[in-house]
C-alpha positions as CSV (number, residue, x, y, z in Angstrom):
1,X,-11.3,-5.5,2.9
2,X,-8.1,-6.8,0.7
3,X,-5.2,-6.9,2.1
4,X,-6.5,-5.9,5.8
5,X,-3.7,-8.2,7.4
6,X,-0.9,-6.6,5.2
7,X,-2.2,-3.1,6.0
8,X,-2.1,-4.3,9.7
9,X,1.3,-6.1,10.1
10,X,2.7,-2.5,7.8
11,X,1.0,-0.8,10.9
12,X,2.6,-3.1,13.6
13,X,6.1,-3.1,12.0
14,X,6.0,0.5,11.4
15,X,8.1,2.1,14.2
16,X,11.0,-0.2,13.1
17,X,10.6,0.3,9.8
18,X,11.0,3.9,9.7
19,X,14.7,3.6,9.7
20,X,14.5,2.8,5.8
21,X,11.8,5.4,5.4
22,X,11.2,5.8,1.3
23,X,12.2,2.5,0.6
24,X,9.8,0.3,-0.4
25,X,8.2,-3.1,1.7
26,X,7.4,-6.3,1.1
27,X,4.3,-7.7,2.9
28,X,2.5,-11.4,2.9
29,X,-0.1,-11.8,5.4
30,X,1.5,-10.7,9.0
31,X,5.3,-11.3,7.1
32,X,7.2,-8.2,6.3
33,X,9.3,-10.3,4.2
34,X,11.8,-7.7,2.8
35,X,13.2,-3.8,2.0
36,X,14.0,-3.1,-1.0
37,X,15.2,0.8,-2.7
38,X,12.9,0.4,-5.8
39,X,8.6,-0.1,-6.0
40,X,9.9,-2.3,-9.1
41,X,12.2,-4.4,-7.3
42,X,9.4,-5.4,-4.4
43,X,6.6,-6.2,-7.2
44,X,9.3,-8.3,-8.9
45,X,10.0,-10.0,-5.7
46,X,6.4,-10.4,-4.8
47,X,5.4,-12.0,-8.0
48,X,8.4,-14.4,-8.1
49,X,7.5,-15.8,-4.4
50,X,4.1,-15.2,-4.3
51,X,2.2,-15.6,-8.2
52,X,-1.4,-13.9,-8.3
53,X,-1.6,-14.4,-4.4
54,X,-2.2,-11.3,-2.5
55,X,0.6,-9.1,-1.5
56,X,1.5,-5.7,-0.3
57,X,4.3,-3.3,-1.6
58,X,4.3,0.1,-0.1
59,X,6.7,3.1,0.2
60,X,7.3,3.3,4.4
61,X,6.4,6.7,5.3
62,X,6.9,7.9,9.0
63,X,3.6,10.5,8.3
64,X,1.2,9.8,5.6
65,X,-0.2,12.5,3.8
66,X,-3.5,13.2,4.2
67,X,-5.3,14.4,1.2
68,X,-8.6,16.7,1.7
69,X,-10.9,16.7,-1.0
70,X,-14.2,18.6,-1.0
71,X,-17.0,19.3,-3.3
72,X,-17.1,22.9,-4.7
73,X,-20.0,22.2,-7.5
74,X,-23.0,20.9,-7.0
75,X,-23.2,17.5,-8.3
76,X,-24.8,16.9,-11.7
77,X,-28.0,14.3,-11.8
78,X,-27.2,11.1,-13.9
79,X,-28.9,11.2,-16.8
80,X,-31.3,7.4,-17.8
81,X,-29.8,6.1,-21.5
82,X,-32.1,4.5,-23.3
């Protein structure tokens, strides 16, 4: 899965991170390398130090919000092109 160790070290780091909840973090492997108070500001950052390499910017969130989707049609058979 991309970006499994970012997504882990967000998890780890989370309890402190709360304290700037809607700001926006920086994350390189198991590295929260910054805060910052804009999305645009951490991609910035991200590409400067980091190029095409994987990173992870997300908005810290002390809940997550949990989106339930379910199917109220019946799903329509794919049609073969010729």
């Amino acid at each position: 899965m991309a970006l499994e160790r970012e997504l882990a070290a967000y998890e780890a780091n989370l309890e402190t991170l709360k304290a700037q909840e809607g700001k926006f973090v920086l994350i390189k492997g198991d590295d929260v390398i910054d805060v910052f108070t804009s999305y645009e500001d951490a991609i910035k950052e991200g590409y400067q130090k980091f190029g095409l390499e994987p990173f992870l910017v997300r908005q810290i969130r002390a809940l997550e919000q949990v989106h339930f989707i379910t199917r109220f049609i019946e799903p329509r058979p794919v049609e073969a092109t010729a």
